[in-house]
N, C-alpha and C positions, 0 to 999 in steps of 0.2 A: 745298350747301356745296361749294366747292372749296378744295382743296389744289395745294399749287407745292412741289415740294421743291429744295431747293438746296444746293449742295456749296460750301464755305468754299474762296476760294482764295487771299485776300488772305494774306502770312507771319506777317501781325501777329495775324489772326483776324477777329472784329466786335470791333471798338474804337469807340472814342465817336465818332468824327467819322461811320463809318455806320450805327451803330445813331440817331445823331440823324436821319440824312438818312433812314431808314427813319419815324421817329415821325414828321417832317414829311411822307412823303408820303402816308401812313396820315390824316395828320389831316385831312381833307377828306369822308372816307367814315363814314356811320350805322352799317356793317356793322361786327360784332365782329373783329376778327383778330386769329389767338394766333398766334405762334413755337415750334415743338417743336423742342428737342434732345433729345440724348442727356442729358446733365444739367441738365433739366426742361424748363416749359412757362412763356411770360410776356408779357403782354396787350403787344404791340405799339406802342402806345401812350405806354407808359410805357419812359422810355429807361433809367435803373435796373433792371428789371425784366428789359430786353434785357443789359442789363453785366454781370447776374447769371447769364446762361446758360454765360457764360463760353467763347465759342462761340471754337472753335481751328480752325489750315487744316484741311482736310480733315472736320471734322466734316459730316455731310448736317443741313439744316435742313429743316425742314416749315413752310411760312407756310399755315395754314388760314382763308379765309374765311367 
């Protein structure tokens, strides 16, 4: 398993234009990959699921494969 953690720097947060650009590059690979925030965990995958982390500047993300 590896993990990437990452710190929001965009002002706006992950907004739809890159949590889409996330689902698309994700969708090519077998492997699982989740998103951890602070307010919760959400299959990569699925672009709602990312909207719903509700991911602000500054928050650190965990991308685990």
């Amino acid at each position: 398993m590896k993990e990437i953690k990452y710190v929001i720097t965009d002002p706006l947060g992950m907004h739809a234009r890159p949590a889409g650009m996330l689902v698309k590059a994700v969708a090519p690979y077998a492997s699982k990959i989740t998103v951890t925030a602070p307010t919760g965990t959400a299959d990569a995958r699925r672009l709602m699921a990312l909207m719903k982390l509700a991911a602000k500047q500054g928050m650190e993300l965990t991308v685990t494969v």
